[in-house]
C-alpha positions as CSV (number, residue, x, y, z in Angstrom):
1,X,13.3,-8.6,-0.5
2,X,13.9,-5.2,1.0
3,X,13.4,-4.3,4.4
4,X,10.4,-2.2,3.9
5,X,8.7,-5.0,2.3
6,X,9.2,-7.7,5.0
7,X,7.9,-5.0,7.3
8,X,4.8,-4.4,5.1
9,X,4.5,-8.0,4.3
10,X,4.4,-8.8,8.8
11,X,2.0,-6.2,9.5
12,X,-0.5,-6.7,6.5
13,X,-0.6,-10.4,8.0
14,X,-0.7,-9.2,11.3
15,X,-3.5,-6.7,10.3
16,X,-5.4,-10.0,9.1
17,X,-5.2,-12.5,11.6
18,X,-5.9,-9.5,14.4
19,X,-9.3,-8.1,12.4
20,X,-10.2,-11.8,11.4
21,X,-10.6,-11.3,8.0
22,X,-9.8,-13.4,4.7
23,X,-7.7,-12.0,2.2
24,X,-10.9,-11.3,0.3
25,X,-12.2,-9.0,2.9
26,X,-8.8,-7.1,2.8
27,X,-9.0,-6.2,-0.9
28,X,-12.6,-5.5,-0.6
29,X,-11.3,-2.9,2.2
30,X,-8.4,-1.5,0.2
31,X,-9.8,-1.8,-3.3
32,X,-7.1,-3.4,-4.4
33,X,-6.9,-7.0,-6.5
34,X,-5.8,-10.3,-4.5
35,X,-2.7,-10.4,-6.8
36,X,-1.9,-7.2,-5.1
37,X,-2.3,-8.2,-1.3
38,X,-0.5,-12.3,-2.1
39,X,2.2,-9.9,-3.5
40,X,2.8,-8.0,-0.6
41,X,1.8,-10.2,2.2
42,X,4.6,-13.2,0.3
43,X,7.5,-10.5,0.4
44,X,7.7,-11.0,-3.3
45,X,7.3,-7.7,-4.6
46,X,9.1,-4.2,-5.1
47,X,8.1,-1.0,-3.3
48,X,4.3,-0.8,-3.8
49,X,3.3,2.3,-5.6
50,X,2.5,5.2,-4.2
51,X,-1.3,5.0,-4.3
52,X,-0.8,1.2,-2.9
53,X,1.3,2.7,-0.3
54,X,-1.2,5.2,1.1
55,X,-4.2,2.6,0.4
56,X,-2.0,0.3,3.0
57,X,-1.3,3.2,5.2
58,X,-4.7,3.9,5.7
59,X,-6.1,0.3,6.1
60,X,-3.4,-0.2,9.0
61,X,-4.1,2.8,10.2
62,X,-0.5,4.1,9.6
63,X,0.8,8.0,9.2
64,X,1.0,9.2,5.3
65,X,4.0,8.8,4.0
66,X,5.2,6.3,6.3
67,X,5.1,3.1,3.6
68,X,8.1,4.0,1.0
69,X,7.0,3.7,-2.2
70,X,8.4,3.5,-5.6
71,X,9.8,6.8,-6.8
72,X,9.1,7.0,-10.2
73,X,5.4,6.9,-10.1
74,X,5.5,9.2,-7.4
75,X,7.7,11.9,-9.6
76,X,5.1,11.6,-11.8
77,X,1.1,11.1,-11.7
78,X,1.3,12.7,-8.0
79,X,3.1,16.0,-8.9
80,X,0.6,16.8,-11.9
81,X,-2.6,15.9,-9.6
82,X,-1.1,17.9,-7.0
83,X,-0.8,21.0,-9.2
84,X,-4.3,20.6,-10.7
85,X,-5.7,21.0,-7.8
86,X,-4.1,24.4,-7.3
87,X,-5.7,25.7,-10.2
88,X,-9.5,25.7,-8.9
């Protein structure tokens, strides 16, 4: 696919075989499904979504923002949660 994903995809394996853990382990960590980490880890998918993106970015240990993600959920769900915390 892109070349964000292949460079996701290498360093969620990398991130694997270097901690020792199964795939299982890994979406335990990140909270997210296997479907999610075979997806990314094959190369087969899109831009993750934001909140897959940052989930990643924080397993791997990675600055935020540094993942691209896709832009249309980021346009959306993101903004409004960032403006509802403005208003407490």
């Amino acid at each position: 696919m892109s070349e964000e994903s292949a460079r996701l995809a290498r360093a969620l394996v990398e991130f694997r075989e270097a901690e020792g853990i199964s795939e299982r382990e890994l979406a335990r960590r990140t909270w997210l499904s296997h479907a999610t980490i075979r997806t990314f880890e094959r190369d087969c998918g899109d831009l993750p979504t934001p909140t897959v993106a940052r989930t990643f970015e924080e397993v791997l240990g990675w600055a935020p923002g540094s993942i691209k993600a896709t832009p249309s959920e980021a346009t959306g769900l993101e903004s409004s949660a960032d403006s509802s915390s403005d208003l407490g």
